[in-house]
C-alpha positions in Angstrom: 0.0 0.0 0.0 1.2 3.2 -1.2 0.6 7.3 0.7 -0.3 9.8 -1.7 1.4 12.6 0.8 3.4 11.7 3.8 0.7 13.3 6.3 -1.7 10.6 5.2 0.9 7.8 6.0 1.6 9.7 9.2 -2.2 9.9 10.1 -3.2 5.9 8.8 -3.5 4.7 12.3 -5.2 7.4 13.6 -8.2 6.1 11.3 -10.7 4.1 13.2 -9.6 0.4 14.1 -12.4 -1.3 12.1 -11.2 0.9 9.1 -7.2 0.4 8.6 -8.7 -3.5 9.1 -10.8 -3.1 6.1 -8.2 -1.5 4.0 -5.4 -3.5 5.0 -7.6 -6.4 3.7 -8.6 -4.7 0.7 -4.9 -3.8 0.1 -3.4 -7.7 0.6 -6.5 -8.8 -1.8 -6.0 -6.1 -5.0 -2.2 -7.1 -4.5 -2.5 -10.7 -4.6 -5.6 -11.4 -6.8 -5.5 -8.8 -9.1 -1.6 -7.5 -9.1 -3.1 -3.4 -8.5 -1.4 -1.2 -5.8 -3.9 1.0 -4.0 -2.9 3.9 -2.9 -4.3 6.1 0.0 -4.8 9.7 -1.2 -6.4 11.2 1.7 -7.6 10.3 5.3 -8.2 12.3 8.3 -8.9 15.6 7.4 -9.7 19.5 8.4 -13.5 21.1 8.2 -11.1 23.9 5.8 -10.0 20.9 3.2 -14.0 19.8 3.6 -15.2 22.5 2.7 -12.8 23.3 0.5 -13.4 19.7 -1.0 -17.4 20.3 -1.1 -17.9 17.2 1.3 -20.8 17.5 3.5 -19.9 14.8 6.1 -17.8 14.6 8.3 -16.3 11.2 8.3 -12.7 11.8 6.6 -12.4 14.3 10.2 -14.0 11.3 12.3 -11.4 8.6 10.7 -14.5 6.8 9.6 -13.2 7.4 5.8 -10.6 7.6 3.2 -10.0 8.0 -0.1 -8.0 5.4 -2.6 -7.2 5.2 -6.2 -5.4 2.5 -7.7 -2.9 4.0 -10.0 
């Protein structure tokens, strides 16, 4: 698993339990079955990059969210 920005890498654990879980599985699985690296490109963030972003929720601030592309 790849970090867009080193922040995000920093900030990984700080995402909720349940969540670095899910993407560490999602992350072994792409590898393994399908040969794709994800990469995280944002994760906990600020109500200024929300806003800024147009997001009305606020689960990228609660660690409840993050975002991945795969190339």
């Amino acid at each position: 698993m790849n970090f867009k920005h080193e922040k995000d890498r920093n900030m990984f654990f700080m995402l909720h339990p349940a969540l670095i879980l899910i993407i560490s599985d999602l992350s072994w699985y792409a590898k393994s079955r399908h040969f794709v690296e994800l990469t995280i490109t944002q994760t906990i963030s600020t109500v200024d990059e929300d806003r800024r972003l147009g997001r009305v929720s606020s689960a990228h601030r609660s660690g409840i969210a993050c975002d991945i592309r795969t190339k």
